[in-house]
C-alpha positions in Angstrom: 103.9 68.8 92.3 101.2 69.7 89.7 102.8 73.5 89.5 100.2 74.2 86.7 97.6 74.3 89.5 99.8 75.9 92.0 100.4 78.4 89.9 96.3 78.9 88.3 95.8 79.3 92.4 98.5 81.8 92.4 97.2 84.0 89.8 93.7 83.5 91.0 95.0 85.1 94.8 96.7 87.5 93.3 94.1 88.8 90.8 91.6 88.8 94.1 93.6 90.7 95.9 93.5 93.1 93.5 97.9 92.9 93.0 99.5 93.2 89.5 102.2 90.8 88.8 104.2 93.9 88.6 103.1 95.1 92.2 103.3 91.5 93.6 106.5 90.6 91.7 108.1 94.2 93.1 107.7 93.5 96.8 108.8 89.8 96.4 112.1 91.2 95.1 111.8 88.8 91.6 110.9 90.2 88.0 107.3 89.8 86.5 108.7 87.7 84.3 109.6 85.1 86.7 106.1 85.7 88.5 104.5 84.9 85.3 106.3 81.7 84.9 105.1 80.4 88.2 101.5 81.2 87.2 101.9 79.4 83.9 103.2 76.7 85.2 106.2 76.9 82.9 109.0 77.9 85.4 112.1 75.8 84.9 113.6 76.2 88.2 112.4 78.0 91.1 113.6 77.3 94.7 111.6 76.7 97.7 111.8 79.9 99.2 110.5 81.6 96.8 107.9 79.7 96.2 107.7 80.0 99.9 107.5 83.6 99.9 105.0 84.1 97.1 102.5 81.8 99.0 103.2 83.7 102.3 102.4 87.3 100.7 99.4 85.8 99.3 98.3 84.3 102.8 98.6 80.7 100.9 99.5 77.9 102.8 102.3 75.4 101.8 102.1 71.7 102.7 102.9 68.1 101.5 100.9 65.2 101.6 100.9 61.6 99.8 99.9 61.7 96.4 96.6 59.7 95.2 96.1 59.1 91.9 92.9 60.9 91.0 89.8 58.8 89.6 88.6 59.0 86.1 85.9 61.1 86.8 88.0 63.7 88.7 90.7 63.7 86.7 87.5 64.6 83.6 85.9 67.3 85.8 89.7 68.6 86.5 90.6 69.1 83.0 87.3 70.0 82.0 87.9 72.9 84.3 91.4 73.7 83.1 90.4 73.9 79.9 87.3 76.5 80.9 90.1 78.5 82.9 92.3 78.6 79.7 89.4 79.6 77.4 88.4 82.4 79.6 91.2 83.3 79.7 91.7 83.3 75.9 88.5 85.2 76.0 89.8 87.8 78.0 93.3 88.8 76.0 91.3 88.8 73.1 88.2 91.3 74.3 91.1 93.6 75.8 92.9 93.0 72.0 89.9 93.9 70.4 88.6 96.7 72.4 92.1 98.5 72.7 91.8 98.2 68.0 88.4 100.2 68.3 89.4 103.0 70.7 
């Protein structure tokens, strides 16, 4: 399971449905830290059920299928838009950073 994704998809729900990882992390009964794990892609261990359970108050749907080794050009255009996400991102913490030093 590519959990970076799942968990990019994740915070992308979540920010579009307008939840803080606080608010969503509350209701799921885990911490924000855990939450944010899962959207990094960087949890350790997290069962099934939770996983589960975030994907169901998100209205995500959970499935298995064979795995296919992606081509060459998908697996470019894939990381190409990984590494836009992350820079975005970037771009983001540091606009808040900066504008939170001026006020």
């Amino acid at each position: 399971m590519d959990f970076f994704k799942a968990g990019y998809l994740i915070r992308e729900t979540r920010n579009q449905a307008g939840l803080t990882q606080a608010t969503l992390a509350a209701r799921l009964g885990m911490s924000r830290a855990t939450l944010s794990k899962v959207e990094n892609g960087t949890i350790e261990e997290l069962g099934i059920r939770k996983f589960a359970r975030i994907c169901d108050a998100l209205n995500l749907e959970l499935s298995a299928h064979p795995r296919r080794v992606p081509t060459l050009n998908e697996a470019y255009v894939q990381n190409q838009q990984e590494r836009d996400a992350a820079f975005h991102e970037t771009d983001q913490v540091l606009s808040k950073l900066n504008s939170t030093s001026l006020g």
